[in-house]
C-alpha positions, 0 to 999 in steps of 0.5 A, a space after each residue: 192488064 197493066 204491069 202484066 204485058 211481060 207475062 203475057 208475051 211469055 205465056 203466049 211464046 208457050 202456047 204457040 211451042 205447044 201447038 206448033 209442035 205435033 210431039 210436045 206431051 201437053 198439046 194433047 192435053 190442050 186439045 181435049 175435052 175440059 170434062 176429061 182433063 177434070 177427070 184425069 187431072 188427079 193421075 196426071 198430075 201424079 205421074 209426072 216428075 218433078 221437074 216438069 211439075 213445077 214447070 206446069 204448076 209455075 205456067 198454070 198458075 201464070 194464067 190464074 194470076 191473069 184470070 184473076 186481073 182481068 175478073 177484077 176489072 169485069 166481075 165475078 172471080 172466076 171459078 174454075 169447073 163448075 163443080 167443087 172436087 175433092 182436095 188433099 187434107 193440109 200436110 201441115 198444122 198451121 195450114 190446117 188451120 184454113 179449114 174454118 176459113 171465117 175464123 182465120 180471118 177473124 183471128 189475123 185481123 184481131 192479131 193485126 190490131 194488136 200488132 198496131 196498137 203495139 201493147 208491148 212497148 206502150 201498155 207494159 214497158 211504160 213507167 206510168 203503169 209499173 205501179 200496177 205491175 209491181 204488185 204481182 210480177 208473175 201476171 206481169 210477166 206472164 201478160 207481157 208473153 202472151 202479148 208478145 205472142 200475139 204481137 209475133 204473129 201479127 208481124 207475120 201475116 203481114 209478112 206474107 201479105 207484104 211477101 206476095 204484094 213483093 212477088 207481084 210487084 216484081 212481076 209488074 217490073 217484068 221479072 215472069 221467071 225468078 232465079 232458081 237459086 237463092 244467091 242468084 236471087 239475093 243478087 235480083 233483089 238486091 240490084 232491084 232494091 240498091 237505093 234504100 237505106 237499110 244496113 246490109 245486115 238486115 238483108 243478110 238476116 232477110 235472105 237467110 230466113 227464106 228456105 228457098 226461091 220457091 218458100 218466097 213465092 209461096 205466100 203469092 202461090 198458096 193464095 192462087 191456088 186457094 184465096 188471099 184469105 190464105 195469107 191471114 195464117 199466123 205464121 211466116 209462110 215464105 219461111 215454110 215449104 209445100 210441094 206444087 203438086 199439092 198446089 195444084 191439086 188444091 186448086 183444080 179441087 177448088 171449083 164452083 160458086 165459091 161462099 159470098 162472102 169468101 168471093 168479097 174477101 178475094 176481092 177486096 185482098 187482090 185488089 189491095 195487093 194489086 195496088 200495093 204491088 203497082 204502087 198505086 197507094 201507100 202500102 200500109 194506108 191500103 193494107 189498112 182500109 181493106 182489114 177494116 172493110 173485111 172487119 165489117 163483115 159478119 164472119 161468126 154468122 158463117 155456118 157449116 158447110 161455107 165455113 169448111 169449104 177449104 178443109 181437105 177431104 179425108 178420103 182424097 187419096 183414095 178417090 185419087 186411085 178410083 178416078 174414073 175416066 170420065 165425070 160422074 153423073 150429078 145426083 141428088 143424094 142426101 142423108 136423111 135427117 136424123 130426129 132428136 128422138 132417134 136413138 143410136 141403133 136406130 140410126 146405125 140401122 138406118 145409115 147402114 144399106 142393104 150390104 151392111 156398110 156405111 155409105 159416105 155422108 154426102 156433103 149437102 146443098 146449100 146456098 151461101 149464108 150471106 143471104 140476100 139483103 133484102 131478106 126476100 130474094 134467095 141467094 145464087 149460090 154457092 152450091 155444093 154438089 153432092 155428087 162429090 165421091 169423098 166425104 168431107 170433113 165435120 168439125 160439128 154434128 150436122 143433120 143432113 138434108 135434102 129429099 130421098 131419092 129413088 136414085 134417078 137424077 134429079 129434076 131441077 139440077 139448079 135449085 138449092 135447097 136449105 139446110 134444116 133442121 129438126 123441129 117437130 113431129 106431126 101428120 100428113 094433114 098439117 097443111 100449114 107444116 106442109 107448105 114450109 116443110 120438108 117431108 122425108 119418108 121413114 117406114 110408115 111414118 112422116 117426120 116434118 123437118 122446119 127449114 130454117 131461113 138463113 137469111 134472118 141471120 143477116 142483119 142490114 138495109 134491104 136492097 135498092 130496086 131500081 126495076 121499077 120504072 122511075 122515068 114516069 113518075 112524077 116529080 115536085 117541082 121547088 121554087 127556083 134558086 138563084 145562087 152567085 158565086 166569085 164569078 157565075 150566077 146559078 138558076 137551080 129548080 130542084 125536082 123532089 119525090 114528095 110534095 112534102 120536100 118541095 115545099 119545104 124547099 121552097 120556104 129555105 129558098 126564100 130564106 136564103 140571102 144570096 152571097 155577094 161579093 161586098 166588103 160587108 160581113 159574109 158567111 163566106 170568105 172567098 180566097 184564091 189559091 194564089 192567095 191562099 198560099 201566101 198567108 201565115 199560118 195564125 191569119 189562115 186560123 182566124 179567118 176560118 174563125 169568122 167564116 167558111 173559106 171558099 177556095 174556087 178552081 182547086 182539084 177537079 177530076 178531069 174524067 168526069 163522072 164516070 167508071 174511071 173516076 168512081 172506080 177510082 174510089 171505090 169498087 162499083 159492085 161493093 155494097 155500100 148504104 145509100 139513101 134513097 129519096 124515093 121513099 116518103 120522108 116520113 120513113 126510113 130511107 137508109 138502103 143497101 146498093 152499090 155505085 153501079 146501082 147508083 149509075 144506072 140510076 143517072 143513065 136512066 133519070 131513075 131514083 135520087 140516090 146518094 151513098 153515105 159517105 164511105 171511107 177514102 183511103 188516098 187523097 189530098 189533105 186538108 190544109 196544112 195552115 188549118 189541120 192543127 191535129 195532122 202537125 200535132 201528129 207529126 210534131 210528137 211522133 218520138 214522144 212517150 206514148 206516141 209511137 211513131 208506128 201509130 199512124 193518123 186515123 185516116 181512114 176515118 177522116 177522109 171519106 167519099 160521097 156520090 150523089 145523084 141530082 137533086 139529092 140532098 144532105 139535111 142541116 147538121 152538124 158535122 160529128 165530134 166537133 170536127 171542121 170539115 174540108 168539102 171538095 166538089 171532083 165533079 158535078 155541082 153543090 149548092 152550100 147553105 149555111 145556117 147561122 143564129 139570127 143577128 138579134 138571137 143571143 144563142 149560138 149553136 152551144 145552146 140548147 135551145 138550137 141543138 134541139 131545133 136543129 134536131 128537127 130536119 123540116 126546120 120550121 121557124 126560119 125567124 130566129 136563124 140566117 141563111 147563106 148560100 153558095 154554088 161550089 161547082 166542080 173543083 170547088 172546096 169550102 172550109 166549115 169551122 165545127 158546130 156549124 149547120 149546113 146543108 148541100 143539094 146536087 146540082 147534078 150527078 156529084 163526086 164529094 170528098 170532105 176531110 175532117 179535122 181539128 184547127 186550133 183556133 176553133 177548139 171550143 167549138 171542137 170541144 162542145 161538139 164532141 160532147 154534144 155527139 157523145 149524148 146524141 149519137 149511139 156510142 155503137 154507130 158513132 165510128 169516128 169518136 175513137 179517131 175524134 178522141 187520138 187526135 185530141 191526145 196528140 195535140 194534147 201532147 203538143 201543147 204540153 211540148 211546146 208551153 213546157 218550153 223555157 223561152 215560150 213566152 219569147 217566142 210564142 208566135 213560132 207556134 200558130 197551132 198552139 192556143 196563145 195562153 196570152 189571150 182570153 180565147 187562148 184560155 178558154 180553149 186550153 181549158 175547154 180541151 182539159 174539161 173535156 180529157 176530165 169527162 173522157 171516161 164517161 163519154 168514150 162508147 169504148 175504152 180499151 185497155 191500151 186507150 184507157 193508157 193513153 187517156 190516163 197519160 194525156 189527162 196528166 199532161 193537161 192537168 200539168 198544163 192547169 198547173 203550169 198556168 197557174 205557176 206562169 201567169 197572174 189571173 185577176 177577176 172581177 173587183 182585182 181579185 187573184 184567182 187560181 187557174 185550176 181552183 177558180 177557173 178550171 174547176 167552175 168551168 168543169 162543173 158547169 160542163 159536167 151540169 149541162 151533161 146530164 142536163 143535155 142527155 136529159 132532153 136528148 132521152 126525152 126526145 129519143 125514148 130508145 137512147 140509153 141513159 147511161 152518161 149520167 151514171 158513168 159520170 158519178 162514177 168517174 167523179 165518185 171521190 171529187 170531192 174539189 168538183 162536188 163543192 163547186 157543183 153545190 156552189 150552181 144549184 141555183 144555175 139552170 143549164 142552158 148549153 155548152 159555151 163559157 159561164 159569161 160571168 168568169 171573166 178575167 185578166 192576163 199577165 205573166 208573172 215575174 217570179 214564175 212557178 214550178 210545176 210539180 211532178 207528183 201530178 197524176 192522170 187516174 180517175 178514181 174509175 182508172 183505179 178502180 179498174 187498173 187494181 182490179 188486173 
């Protein structure tokens, strides 16, 4: 247990006191049996003073912290008893607030999103958005304050969480017993923290918000008494006080199969702040992917009673005074279930027994609403035994369930039964009723009560079954591969499920043209690192224009593949979507599995399995000479709506794939117009790249590829071109974006692939994007929002950069800055300022805070048309002066917006299913361009072909001698943006 060997010394110093001295009051209690120390714990507890309460609270929960560290390498989470006891209800109000547990996660990671979209200081205290405020200043004000609020107690859940990863990692420093007092402890952290850069003030103010020592370790005692989940209460628990006997009580309580999804969360939150408090991860990078990964479960479907399972037992003080000595029994007891048509005496008559008072309702069996995924199998658990002498609290009307019992214990103990409810009244004879219903006995009549199958409510894959016997199977043999690389030559014969593939495979095999180390023109460019690291930055960008880059011998994962390094990435029993080859082709092959699936698949020669590629939080970046987006961030992090708390959206550029042999990654191109970093850790990849035949006059702009590339068992090989590569282990290839290429595994494979945007190919970033916005449902296309924040900041760049008095003097210092000298320099700008035009009908979601941003940026861009203009002389065709937003942009704004509907067109006939909406969103976010509409009547004769520059809009550069001004009246609003921003 790594950082933990300290409070392992220290606990063990404690036992051996405890049991070598035959007077100490706790040896006793060590040596009895567990039923009884659960029966007594409540009277225990209660008697003992103070002092050597905390004492025993602070030593208990000392284990917890190391039974939770050593469930995290070997799962489950342990549990405590096997049963669930009664708990005290919350003493305070915002701790009451656990009780519905799904909706205090839902609400602090919604508070956690506003916190970092900071609301306050981009949406309401920008001067660009006053004019809409001005016009009613009480809603004004009165939206700045819930906002606030909202910003308030966002900061605060993450103070506790960052509160209990401090207590963890001073525990890891060895710190097991921290001081008593609060100046003894300021001096701790103060001597701890002494090279940092904070003014003395600010810890001053810091150590006088905390009530106590013991308010500092709260945030990290309350989530092991209860769950991390704790932790999303709005509120600055280190600020606050509650009593360890309250603790402890909570957390004996708290037994048995905890709700799955509950068990999830715990997880993913000690493993984060496990990370966090070793240091193994930047803090708000990890703090980050586990919000988004807990924000991808369903917690809205979690019904009663895996809601409540925190909430407090109304009647806990009395069951603490009728404590038996030892445990009761476990009985099968349940409340009848009431019918709709019963009235209010009949049920007060039937809930009252023979002496007249009401029993107490029994909390019911139930399994856990996060059913199998597979929709047949039930879920293990959790179980609450309705043997629970206290009632639990109910914040709805709830039927009870189960069957009557004569009062003698139940025959099958272990088998949950559903919750139910009322559906219909009907006879005995009902055979088909009987075989799904429950039957409860009311006088002489039968009522018949429908379970209702939670597993319904689940939505995704069904799970990977890996129980059969793969290893007899017969497979498919393809026509060998003969690959080269720099230095190696590669004999490959992948073995498919299907017959099917193989051939196919077969025929892309024969297609191919081996890569060669020539000086001849080759999809690849092989550089090594040593030269890799020598080239300017401007030569690096137009290499990857004419290629994929190939870096050999780059970062290799030295543990192979195994636990440790897959553990590295991921948890092995977290759910992730795989793709399962075993499934024919032709159906659909999307499953729900796990990496630990995925292993014992390659020890047993089972199943071609692959994940899809999951979010990878750490990691290397891309090249610094390539990713223009990440120096666009880091160029403008203080300049007006780009707030320097707004970090990259990493998380979803950077991800992971793990592959088994012979599994494939089908032709595509990679989505919103991205270029892509693959890095082979471990195992092998072949590389084929597609590329339109020399003599095809189409590229990947065209329609005419788009759609044959949209059919996977590419059919007619003689109008494109083949080359392929091995990438073996520690291997990367650069792919320039719009670029089809298609990986096979070698053998088992760990693949990192980053995403990003280079400068010098932002045409085809451009292109791509709209291309994802028509062909990927805007619901499932995740990355667009991150797509479309990095194309602001280098919109923001560009703008700081060309708005510089001496650029043209100095415009080689800027490589990652479109040379507006150069035709392609041109063409680029443009491209990125036709694309912020049409954002508003291609963004799936736009939020208020991103519609701000949109607004702002497209201002930017529509500045830097104008400075063009005002820069530069554009002469065309016949020496005709042309105006750079009237006879360049706009034409070429038109075209694009004509080849929109016309694209989406093709897609909706393809795809029948895909809604059609781009075209109406276009007309209304052009609805009063009237500038457009004229050069969209000047191409009704042109048919729509693709997405790349009009051939015919052609001309040259020169600057101009008397250079222009820029006006400022310029604005970024659509007359959508208008119509919505009037509407608040």
């Amino acid at each position: 247990m790594v950082g933990l060997r300290a409070l392992i010394e220290k606990l063990e110093d404690f036992e051996k006191g405890v049991l070598e001295s035959d007077s100490h009051p706790l040896r006793a209690t060590l040596q009895a049996e567990p039923e009884d120390m659960i029966a007594e714990r409540l009277a225990s507890l209660s008697s003992m003073s103070p002092e050597k309460l905390s004492n025993f609270a602070g030593l208990l929960l000392d284990y917890r912290l190391l039974d939770i560290s050593g469930s995290l390498q070997s799962p489950p989470l342990l549990c405590g008893q096997p049963d669930r006891l009664p708990i005290p209800l919350p003493p305070k109000m915002f701790f009451k607030q656990v009780s519905d547990w799904p909706s205090l996660v839902t609400r602090g990671l919604r508070l956690l999103r506003d916190c970092e979209d900071d609301h306050l200081s981009s949406s309401y205290n920008n001067p660009s958005t006053n004019l809409a405020q001005s016009s009613n200043p009480t809603r004004s004000i009165f939206t700045s304050l819930v906002l606030r609020k909202h910003t308030i107690e966002g900061h605060k859940i993450m103070g506790n969480f960052e509160c209990a990863a401090a207590h963890l990692s001073l525990i890891f420093k060895g710190v097991t017993e921290l001081p008593n007092t609060a100046p003894e402890f300021q001096i701790l952290i103060s001597k701890t923290c002494e090279d940092n850069d904070l003014h003395a003030d600010r810890w001053e103010a810091f150590f006088s918000s905390i009530k106590s020592v013991h308010s500092f370790k709260l945030p990290l005692l309350l989530a092991l008494a209860s769950t991390p989940a704790c932790l999303f209460l709005p509120s600055s628990i280190m600020t606050k006080d509650l009593n360890r006997l309250l603790l402890l009580q909570v957390w004996q309580g708290l037994g048995g199969p905890r709700p799955e999804q509950l068990v999830s969360i715990d997880r993913i939150l000690w493993c984060t702040l496990f990370d966090v408090a070793l240091g193994l991860h930047p803090m708000s990078t990890r703090f980050r992917t586990a919000f988004r990964e807990i924000e991808s479960f369903k917690l809205p479907n979690i019904g009663y009673p895996d809601s409540e399972w925190l909430s407090g037992d109304a009647s806990f003080q009395a069951t603490v005074q009728s404590q038996h000595p030892r445990k009761p029994k476990v009985l099968r007891f349940s409340k009848p279930a009431q019918p709709l048509g019963d009235t209010v005496s009949q049920r007060s008559n039937r809930e009252t027994d023979e002496s007249g008072v009401n029993p107490e309702p029994r909390r019911p069996f139930t399994r856990s609403v996060a059913a199998h995924a597979s929709g047949t199998q039930k879920s293990p658990g959790p179980l609450y035994h309705s043997s629970s002498p206290a009632s639990r609290r109910r914040t709805r009307k709830h039927v009870g369930t189960g069957e009557i019992s004569d009062g003698s214990p139940s025959e099958k103990e272990d088998v949950p039964t559903s919750r139910k409810r009322p559906l219909s009244e009907a006879s005995e004879s009902n055979p088909v009723l009987s075989l799904k219903a429950l039957k409860l006995e009311d006088g002489n009549k039968l009522r018949v009560y429908e379970t209702v199958d939670l597993t319904v409510e689940i939505a995704g894959p069904p799970v990977i079954d890996l129980t059969v016997d793969m290893a007899g199977e017969v497979r498919f043999e393809a026509e060998t591969l003969v690959l080269r690389n720099n230095d190696s030559v590669l004999r490959h014969i992948a073995r498919f499920h299907s017959r099917q593939e193989a051939e196919w495979f077969s025929s892309l095999c024969r297609s191919v043209t081996p890569f060669e180390p020539l000086p001849t023109k080759q999809f690849f460019v092989v550089l090594p690192p040593e030269q890799l690291h020598q080239m300017p930055v401007c030569e690096l960008q137009s290499v990857l224009v004419s290629g994929v880059i190939i870096i050999p011998g780059a970062i290799q994962d030295k543990r192979g593949f195994s636990d440790a390094s897959l553990r590295s990435l991921i948890m092995l029993n977290r759910p992730v979507q795989m793709t399962d080859f075993s499934i024919p082709p032709d159906r659909d092959r999307l499953m729900a599995g796990s990496i630990k699936l995925l292993l014992q698949s390659v020890r047993t020669n089972g199943k071609a399995l692959a994940t899809l590629d999951f979010p990878m939080a750490g990691g290397e970046p891309p090249l610094e000479g390539l990713a223009s987006d990440a120096h666009a961030w880091n160029m403008t992090f203080d300049q007006p709506w780009c707030n320097r708390r707004w970090e990259m959206p990493v998380s979803a550029v950077r991800t992971a794939a793990v592959t088994t042999r012979d599994a494939y990654c089908m032709f595509h191109i990679p989505a919103n117009g991205f270029a892509t970093q693959i890095e082979v850790r471990n195992g092998g990849q072949v590389l084929i790249v597609c590329q339109p035949a020399p003599f095809n006059p189409h590229n990947f702009f065209h329609f005419t590829l788009l759609e044959q590339l949209s059919h996977p068992p590419l059919s007619d090989w003689t109008t494109l071109t083949f080359q392929a590569f091995y990438l073996p282990a520690g291997s990367t290839a650069i792919i320039k974006p719009m670029t089809p290429f298609f990986l096979l595994s070698t053998e088992p494979s760990i693949v990192h692939t980053y995403h990003f945007i280079a400068t010098s190919t932002l045409q085809s970033t451009c292109a791509g994007f709209l291309v994802s916005a028509i062909t990927i449902e805007g619901s499932k296309n995740q990355a667009q929002t991150a797509a479309h924040a990095l194309l602001r900041r280098l919109v923001h760049y560009y703008h700081l950069v060309y708005l510089e008095p001496d650029y043209f003097l100095c415009h080689p210092d800027y490589p990652h800055v479109p040379n507006v000298l150069d035709w392609g320099g041109i063409i680029a700008l443009m491209s990125l300022c036709s694309l912020f035009e049409l954002s508003n009908a291609l963004l799936y979601t736009l939020s208020d805070l991103d519609r701000h941003r949109t607004i702002e940026a497209r201002r930017l861009c529509r500045q830097m048309v104008s400075w063009l203009d005002a820069r530069l002389i554009f002469v065309g065709a016949h020496r005709k002066r042309l105006n750079a937003y009237y006879d360049i942009f706009l034409p070429y704004l038109a075209r694009q917006t004509k080849a929109l509907v016309a694209y989406s067109h093709l897609v909706e006939e393809r795809m029948p299913s895909f809604p059609g909406t781009l075209r109406a969103k276009i007309e209304a976010t052009f609805r009063d361009h009237t500038a457009l509409h004229a050069k969209m009547k000047d191409i009704d004769g042109w048919k729509p072909d693709g997405f790349g520059w009009p051939s015919d809009l052609v001309f040259d550069i020169s600057i101009r001698e008397s250079p222009g001004t820029v006006s400022d009246d310029i604005t970024g609003e659509m007359p959508d943006d208008v119509e919505y921003l009037s509407s608040l």
